[in-house]
N, C-alpha and C positions, 0 to 999 in steps of 0.2 A: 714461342710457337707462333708460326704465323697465322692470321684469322684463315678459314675456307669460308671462299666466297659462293653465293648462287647460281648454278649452271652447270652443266657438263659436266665435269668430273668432279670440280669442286661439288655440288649436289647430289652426288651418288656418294660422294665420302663423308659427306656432312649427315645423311639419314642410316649409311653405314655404323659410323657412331653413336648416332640416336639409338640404335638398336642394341648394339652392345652397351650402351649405359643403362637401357632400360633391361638387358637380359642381368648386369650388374646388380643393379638395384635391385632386382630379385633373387639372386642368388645369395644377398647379403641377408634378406629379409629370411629365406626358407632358412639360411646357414642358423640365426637366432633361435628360430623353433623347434630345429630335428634337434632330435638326441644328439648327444657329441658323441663324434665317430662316426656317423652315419650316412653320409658323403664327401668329407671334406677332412684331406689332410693337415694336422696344424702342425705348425714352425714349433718343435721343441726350442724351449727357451735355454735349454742344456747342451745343444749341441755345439761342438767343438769341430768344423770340418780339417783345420789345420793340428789337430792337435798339439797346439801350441798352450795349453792351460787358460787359454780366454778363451769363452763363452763366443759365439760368431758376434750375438746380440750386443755383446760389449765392445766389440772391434767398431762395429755399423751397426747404426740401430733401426730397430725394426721404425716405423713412421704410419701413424694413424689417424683419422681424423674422426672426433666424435662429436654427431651434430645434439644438438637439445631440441629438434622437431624441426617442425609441425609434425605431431603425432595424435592418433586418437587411441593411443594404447594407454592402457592403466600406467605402466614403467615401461618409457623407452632407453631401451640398451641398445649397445654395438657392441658385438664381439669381436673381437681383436683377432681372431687368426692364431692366437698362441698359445701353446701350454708349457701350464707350470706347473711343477712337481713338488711333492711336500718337501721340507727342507732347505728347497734353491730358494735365491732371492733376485730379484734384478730390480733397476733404477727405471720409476716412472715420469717423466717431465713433461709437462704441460703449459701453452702457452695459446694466447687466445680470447675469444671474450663470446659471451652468449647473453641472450634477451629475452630476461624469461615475459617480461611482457610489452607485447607491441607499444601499446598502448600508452604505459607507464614508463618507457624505457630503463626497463629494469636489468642493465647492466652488470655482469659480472666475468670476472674471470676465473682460473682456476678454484681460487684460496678461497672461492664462495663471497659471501654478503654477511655483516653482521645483524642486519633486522632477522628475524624471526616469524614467518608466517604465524596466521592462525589455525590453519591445519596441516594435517600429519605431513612431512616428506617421504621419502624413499626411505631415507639414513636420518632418523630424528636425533641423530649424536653429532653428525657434520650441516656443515652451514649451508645456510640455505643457494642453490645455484652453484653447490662448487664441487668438483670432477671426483666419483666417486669409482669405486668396482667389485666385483668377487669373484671367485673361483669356482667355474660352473655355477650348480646349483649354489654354493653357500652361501654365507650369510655378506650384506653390503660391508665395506669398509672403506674411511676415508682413505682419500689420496692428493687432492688438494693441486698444488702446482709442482711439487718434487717429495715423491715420498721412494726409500727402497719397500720392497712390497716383500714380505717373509714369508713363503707359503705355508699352509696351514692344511693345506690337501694337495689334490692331483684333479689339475683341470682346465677348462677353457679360461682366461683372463677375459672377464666381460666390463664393459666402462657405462656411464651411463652422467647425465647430470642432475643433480641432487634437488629435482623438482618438488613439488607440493603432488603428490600420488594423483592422476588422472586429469592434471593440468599443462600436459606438452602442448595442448594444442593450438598452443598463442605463441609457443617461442620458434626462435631465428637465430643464427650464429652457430658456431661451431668449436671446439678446444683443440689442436693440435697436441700429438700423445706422442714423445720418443722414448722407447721402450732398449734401455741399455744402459750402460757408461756412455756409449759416441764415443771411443778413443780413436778412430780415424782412424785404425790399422786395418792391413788386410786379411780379412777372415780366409784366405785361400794361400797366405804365406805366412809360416809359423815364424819368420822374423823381419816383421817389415818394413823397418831400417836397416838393415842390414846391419848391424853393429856387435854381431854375435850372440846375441843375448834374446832368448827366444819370449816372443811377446807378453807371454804369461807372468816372465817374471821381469819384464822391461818396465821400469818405472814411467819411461818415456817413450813407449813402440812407435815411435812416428818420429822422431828425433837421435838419428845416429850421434849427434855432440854428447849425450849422457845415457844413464839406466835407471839411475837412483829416484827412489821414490820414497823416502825417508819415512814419511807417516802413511804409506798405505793410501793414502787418501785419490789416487787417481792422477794428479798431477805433478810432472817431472817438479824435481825441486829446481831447477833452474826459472821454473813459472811461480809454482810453488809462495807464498806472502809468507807461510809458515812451514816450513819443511817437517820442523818436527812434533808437529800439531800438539804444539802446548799452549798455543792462545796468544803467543806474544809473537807479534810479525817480524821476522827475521832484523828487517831495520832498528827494532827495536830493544833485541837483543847485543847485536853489535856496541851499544853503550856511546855511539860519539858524540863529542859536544865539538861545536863550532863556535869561533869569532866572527862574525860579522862588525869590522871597523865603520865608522863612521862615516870617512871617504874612501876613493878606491876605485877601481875601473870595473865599467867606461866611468869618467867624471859625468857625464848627466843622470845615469841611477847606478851607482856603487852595487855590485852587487858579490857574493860567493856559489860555485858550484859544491852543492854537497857530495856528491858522489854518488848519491843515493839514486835507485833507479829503481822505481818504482812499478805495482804489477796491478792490475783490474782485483780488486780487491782487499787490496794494501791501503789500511788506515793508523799508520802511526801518529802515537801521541810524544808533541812538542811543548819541553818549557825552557823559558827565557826570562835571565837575569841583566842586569846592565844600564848604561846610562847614556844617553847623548843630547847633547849639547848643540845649539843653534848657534853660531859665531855672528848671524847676523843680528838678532833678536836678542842671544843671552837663554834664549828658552830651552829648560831641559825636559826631558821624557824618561820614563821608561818603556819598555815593550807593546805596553800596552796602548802609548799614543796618548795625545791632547785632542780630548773630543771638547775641551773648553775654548777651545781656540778656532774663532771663526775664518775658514777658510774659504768661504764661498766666490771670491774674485781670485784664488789664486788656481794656476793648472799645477794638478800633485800628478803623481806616476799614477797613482788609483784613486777612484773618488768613493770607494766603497772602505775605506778605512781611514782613521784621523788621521790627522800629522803626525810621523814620526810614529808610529805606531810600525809593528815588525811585520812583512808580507813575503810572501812566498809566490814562486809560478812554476806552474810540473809543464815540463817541455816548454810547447812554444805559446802557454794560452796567457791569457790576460793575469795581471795580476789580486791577488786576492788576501786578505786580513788575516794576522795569525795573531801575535799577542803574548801574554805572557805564558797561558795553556792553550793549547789547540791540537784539535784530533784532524789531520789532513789526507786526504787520497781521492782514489776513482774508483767507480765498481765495477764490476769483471761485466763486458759485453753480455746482454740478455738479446737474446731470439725471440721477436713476438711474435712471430706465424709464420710457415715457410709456406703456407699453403694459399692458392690463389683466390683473390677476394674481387666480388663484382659491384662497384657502388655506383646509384643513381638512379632513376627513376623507370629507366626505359629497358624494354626487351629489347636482345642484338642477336638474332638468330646468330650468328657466325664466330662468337663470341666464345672461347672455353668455359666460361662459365653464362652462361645462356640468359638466368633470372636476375634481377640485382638481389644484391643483402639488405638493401634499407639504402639510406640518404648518406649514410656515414660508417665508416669501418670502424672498430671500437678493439682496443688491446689495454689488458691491466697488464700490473707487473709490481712485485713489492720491492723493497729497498729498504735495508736495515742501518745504513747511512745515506747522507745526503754528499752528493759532488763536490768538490770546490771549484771545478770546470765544465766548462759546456761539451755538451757530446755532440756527438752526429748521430743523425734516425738513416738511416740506409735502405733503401726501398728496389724494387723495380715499379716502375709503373706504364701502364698500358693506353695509350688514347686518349691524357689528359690534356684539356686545352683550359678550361677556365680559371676561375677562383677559389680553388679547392682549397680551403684550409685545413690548415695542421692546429689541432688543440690539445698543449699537454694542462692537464689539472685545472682546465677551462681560462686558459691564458691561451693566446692563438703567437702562435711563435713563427709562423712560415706560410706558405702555399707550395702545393705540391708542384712536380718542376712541370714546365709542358714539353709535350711529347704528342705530336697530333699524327706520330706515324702509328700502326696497328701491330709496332713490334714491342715487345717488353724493350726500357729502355733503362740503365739505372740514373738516380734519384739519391742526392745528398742533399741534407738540410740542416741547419747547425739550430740545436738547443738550447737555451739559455741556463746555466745549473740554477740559476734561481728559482727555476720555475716545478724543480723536482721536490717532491718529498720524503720523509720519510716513513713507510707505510708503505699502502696502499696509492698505487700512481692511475692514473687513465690516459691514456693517450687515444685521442679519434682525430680522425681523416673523414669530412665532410666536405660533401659535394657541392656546387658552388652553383648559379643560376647558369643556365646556358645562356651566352650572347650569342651565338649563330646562326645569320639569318636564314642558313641553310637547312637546319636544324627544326622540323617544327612536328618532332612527337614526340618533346619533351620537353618540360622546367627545368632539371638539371642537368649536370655534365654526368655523362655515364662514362667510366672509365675502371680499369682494372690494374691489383696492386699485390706485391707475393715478396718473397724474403723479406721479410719487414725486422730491422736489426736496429737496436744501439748499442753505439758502439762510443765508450768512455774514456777512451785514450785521448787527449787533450788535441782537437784539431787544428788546422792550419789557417780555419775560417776566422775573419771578423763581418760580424755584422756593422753596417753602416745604417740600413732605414730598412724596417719593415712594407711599411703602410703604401699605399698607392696614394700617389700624388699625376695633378692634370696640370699641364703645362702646356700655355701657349694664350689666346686671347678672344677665344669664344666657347658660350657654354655651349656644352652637348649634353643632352639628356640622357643617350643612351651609355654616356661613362660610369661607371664606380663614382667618380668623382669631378661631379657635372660642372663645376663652375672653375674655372683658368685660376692656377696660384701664381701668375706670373710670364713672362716671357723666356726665365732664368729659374733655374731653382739652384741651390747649395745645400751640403750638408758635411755636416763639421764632425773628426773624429779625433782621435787621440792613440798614436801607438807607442807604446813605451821599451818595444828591442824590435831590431830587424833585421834582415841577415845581410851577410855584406854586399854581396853582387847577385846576380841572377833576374828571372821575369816574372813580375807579381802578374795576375791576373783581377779586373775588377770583372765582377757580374753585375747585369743589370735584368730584368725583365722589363719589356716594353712592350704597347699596346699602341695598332695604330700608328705602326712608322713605317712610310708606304716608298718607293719610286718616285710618287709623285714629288717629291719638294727635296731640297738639296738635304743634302747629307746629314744628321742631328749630331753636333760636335759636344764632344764628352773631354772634361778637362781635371786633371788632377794637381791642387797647389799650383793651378795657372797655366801650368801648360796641356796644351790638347794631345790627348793620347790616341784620338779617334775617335769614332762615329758609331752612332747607334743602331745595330742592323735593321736594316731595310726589307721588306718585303715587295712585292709583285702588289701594284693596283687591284687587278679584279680580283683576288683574294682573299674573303671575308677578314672581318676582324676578328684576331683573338691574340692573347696573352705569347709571346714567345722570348726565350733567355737567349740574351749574348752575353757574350762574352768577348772582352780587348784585355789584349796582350799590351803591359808596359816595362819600360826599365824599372828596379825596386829601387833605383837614386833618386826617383824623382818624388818617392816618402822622405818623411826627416821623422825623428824622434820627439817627442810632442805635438801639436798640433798639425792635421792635416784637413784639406778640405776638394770634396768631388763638387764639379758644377756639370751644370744637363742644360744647352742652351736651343729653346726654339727659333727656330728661322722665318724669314721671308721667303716666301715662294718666288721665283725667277719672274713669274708674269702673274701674279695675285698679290693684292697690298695687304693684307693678313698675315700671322704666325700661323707656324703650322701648330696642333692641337694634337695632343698625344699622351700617354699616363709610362709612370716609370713606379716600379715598386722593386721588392728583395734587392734590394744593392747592396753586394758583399764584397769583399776583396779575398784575396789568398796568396798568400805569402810563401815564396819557396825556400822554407827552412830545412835542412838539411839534417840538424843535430837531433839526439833520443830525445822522443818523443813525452817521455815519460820520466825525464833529469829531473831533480826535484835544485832549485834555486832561490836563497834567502836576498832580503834587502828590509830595507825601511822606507816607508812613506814621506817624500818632504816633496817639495818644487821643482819642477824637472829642471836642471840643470845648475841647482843652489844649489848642491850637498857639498860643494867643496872648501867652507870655511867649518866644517863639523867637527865638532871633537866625538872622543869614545866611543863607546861600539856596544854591541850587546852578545852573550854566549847565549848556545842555542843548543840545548840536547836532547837526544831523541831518546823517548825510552825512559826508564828509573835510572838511570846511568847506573846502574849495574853489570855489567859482559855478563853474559851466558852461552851455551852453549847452541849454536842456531840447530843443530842434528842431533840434541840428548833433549827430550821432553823435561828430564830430572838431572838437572848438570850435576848435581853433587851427590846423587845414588841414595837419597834419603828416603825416598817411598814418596815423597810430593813431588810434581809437576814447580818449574820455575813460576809460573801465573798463582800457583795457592800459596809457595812462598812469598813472595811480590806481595799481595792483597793483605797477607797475614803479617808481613814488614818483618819477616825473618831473613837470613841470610840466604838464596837457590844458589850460592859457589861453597858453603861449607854443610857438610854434613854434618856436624853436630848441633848445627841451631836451625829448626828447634831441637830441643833433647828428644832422645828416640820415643820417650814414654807421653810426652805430653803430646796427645791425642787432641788436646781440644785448643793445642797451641797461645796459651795465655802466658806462657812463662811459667808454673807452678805446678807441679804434679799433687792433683787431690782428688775429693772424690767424682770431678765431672770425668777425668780420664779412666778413673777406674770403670763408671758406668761406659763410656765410648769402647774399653777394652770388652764390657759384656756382647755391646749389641753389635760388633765387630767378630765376634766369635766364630769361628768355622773350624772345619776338620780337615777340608781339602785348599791348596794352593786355588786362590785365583784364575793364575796361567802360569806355564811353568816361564822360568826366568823372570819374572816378572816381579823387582821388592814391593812390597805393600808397609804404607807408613806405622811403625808401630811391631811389626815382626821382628822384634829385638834381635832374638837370636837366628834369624837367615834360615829361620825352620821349610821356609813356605806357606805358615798358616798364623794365626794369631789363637793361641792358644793358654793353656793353663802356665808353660815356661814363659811365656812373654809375661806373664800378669804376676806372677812369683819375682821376675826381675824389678818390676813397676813396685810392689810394694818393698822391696829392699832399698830404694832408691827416694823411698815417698815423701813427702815434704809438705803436703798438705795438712792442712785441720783434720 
């Protein structure tokens, strides 16, 4: 949205808005306290306009924002606009971060804080600061960062964050609420792929290629990690084992295409057997690699695992350790807030968002694995010019991009997977000092930031340097980095595949690269690819990104190196002075982003006097059935078979009767057949482990067969 400026019309539609925000914000406030019903229609959460058997809510979701204050109410709540009916359920997600104390920076996201105040909260059951709700009047329950909500009455959905009772009046921040599935279809077309198969029962209403939805679970099995939601990832059902030879093409890193292609959320587990041999040395390994063997003078393919140790790379990212077991993948893109954020110090009347949020924007998010690849954080951002850093898990990984027009602009920034955890993650965006001398009613850069996304699929980015460096031969106080490293800088990288033909891009951010002084020549492995964009003289200083187009011939496979060289001025006996920082490259890879590809660790371009190779299988090497939960129709899921080290392809093992799957029918199965006891089926079709004879229920005939069969003490 563009800013409205001060005057004429821009001014009449700028106090236009004031007004309707501020009739807003009251209708929001009165809507809380009237009775429900009593001027304000709500969004049945039931309603069907296509009747197409999805919910409108699950096609497009409804979208909320719930702030935590400043309030001076006992419990601040927001009501949502919708009602929910006893019985229905719908999906609540939540994303965002809240401050319950200025003061303390008391940071949280949805899933709350593990400390524990000393006095009462709202919900003394859920964690303290984490996104809570009820229905109408009733009673608080948690909801966290994704909960489906089972209604329990008929009434308004109201949200609220799970404060210390009469203590709003110090917090700031806000949780983003999507209230649905999201499946992108159109609630106004009962089939909206058009693929005949009407939305309600399309596995996939947004994808005419398929329908199937194997486990109910929301996503087409084509995306799908587990189609048949038995626990074990599709890749890992399939059972293959791989050789990976010793040498093999290209000869500088041997590598194999598994076939495998991987989804945001897909972590299978890999083991490897095998031998190889060094023809130069004599020296053997297995999978696991010679971490006895000091390699610190030599360049390997990756310096994050030993020699000869087994490595993997999904798409096009760097290479990474895998070994003799290893659990590998990405996790499915999270959304940290689609709603628009104002950071910095200063009021910007003209501004969509008018006040700042504080000095820094703050987003949690958990993670029940860790990456083996760097992601991208995906942004828009609005009027940044300075040193905004990017902080995941209090490691500063970036700066946000500049952007000194007043339009939202978008903003990629690549991640390092190192830097994630598992848990509880933080990610803040912090505002950075104002340099502009134009600028003087404020300390920092005030600027504005909204779709804020990571996104996990292995990117196209390498990083080359962070950090800002000053380049040229006199100090300036007012730089980042006041004293000259040089007339010359280099920085040395290492890429280990690249694609055949095509135009890498290098990025730079530079500072203070004016008209005035000849052209700043940028060189890659020696030759000049071009110059450092230039700016206009009278044009203050600030931070801005180029970017130069090169041929991708001019990388080689192993070492490469970018030079950044300052000049003489035409009629000044000095270098010119100026700062360079994020220097990235991007490479135009072509191929799935998400291939999964084995190799082994050695010296780029030694592997070709190697003997032997190592197998590599994913899974128990067991086949199963990737669309039967229970491939052999025994009442267990293949995953409690697997665990239990029974057979999930034969239905006789385990035996029907041993309930506690030890091999032996005695009296622990006879107790499992007690407390298993029921009258009615489970569901119908449905085998349950132990209902010998196909009755539907586990009763007195199954337990009559168990002791005819008995074998126990």
């Amino acid at each position: 949205m563009t800013a409205v400026h001060e005057g004429g019309l821009g001014r009449g539609l700028f106090r236009a808005r004031s007004i309707l925000h501020l009739l807003t914000s009251s209708l929001v406030i009165l809507h809380g306290i009237l009775p429900l019903g009593t001027a304000f229609a709500l969004t049945d959460l039931r309603s069907d306009r296509d009747a197409d058997g999805l919910p409108d809510v699950d096609e497009q979701a409804v979208t909320l924002s719930v702030s935590a204050g400043p309030s001076s109410l006992e419990v601040f709540s927001v009501p949502s606009g919708c009602l929910i009916s006893e019985g229905s359920s719908v999906r609540a997600r939540a994303t965002g971060a809240v401050n319950g104390d200025a003061a303390l920076d008391l940071f949280s996201g949805p899933s709350g804080l593990s400390q524990t105040p000393s006095f009462p909260r709202v919900l003394n059951t859920a964690r303290h600061l984490s996104l809570i709700a009820r229905i109408g009047a009733g009673p608080w329950f948690a909801v966290g960062a994704d909960r489906i909500i089972e209604a329990s009455g008929t009434g308004e959905l109201i949200f609220a964050v799970n404060d210390v009772v009469g203590s709003f009046q110090n917090n700031t921040g806000s949780f983003d609420i999507r209230l649905g599935r999201d499946l992108g279809s159109d609630p106004d077309n009962p089939d909206s792929d058009g693929d005949g198969f009407l939305d309600g029962v399309d596995g996939a209403p947004t994808d005419p290629t398929e329908h199937l939805d194997t486990d109910g679970d929301g996503i087409g099995d084509n995306l799908d990690p587990d189609d048949d939601g038995d626990g074990l990832f599709d890749s890992e059902e399939i059972g293959q084992v791989f050789t990976l030879p010793a040498t093999g093409n290209p000869p500088s890193i041997p590598m194999i295409d598994t076939g495998l292609h991987l989804v945001g959320g897909e972590f299978p587990t890999f083991s490897a057997t095998g031998t190889i041999t060094d023809g130069a040395n004599l020296e053997s390994s297995t999978p696991e690699g010679r971490a006895d063997i000091d390699t610190e003078s030599l360049v390997l393919t990756t310096l994050s695992a030993s020699i000869y140790q087994l490595i993997g790379r999904i798409g096009n990212s760097e290479w990474f350790p895998m070994g003799a077991t290893s659990t590998i993948g990405f996790p499915a893109n999270i959304s940290l807030g689609v709603g628009t954020r104002h950071v910095g110090d200063n009021e910007v009347r003209s501004w969509e968002v008018v006040r700042p949020e504080g000095t820094r924007a703050t987003f949690t998010f958990q993670l029940d694995r860790r990456p083996v690849t760097d992601a991208l954080l995906k942004l828009e951002v609005w009027s940044s010019r300075e040193d905004n850093r990017v902080i995941l898990n209090s490691g500063i990984f970036g700066r946000l991009c500049v952007n000194r027009d007043t339009t939202f602009e978008p903003c990629e920034i690549l991640v390092p997977a190192s830097l994630f955890r598992v848990g509880n993650n933080t990610l803040q965006i912090s505002a950075g000092f104002d340099d502009d001398p134009l600028d003087t009613s404020s300390l920092l850069d005030d600027f504005q930031i909204r779709n804020v996304v990571l996104e996990f699929e292995p990117p196209d980015y390498r990083y080359i340097e962070i950090q800002p460096h000053h380049i040229g031969d006199e100090t300036v106080s007012a730089f980042e980095v006041p004293s000259p490293e040089g007339t010359s800088l280099g920085f040395n990288f290492t890429l280990t595949h690249l694609p055949d033909t095509g135009t890498a891009q290098l990025l730079i951010d530079s500072f203070d690269v004016t008209t005035r002084r000849p052209p700043i020549p940028v060189l890659v492995n020696g030759n000049e690819i071009g110059s450092l964009c230039q700016r206009a003289r009278r044009l203050p200083d600030y931070w801005q990104q180029c970017s130069i187009d090169f041929p991708v011939s001019l990388l080689q496979i192993g070492s490469n190196r970018v030079e950044v060289r300052s000049v003489l001025g035409s009629s000044l006996p000095d270098y010119d002075d100026f700062m360079v920082r994020m220097i990235q490259v991007k490479l135009p890879f072509t191929g799935p982003r998400n291939a999964l590809y084995l190799s082994y660790n050695e010296r780029i371009g030694q592997y070709g006097d190697n003997t032997g190779g190592y197998q590599v299988g994913v899974g128990s090497g067991v086949v199963t059935n990737t669309l039967l939960a229970d491939t052999d129709g025994d009442g267990l899921d293949d995953r409690e078979e697997l665990a239990a080290r029974t057979d999930p392809t034969n239905g006789g093992d385990p035996e029907p009767f041993d309930l506690h799957i030890d091999g032996v029918l005695d009296f622990q199965d006879l107790f499992e057949y007690g407390r298993r006891w029921r009258e009615e089926s489970i569901a119908p079709g449905i085998k349950e482990f132990g209902d010998v004879d196909g009755s539907g229920t586990i009763d007195a005939a199954d337990v009559i067969q168990l002791l005819e069969n008995w074998s126990g003490e």
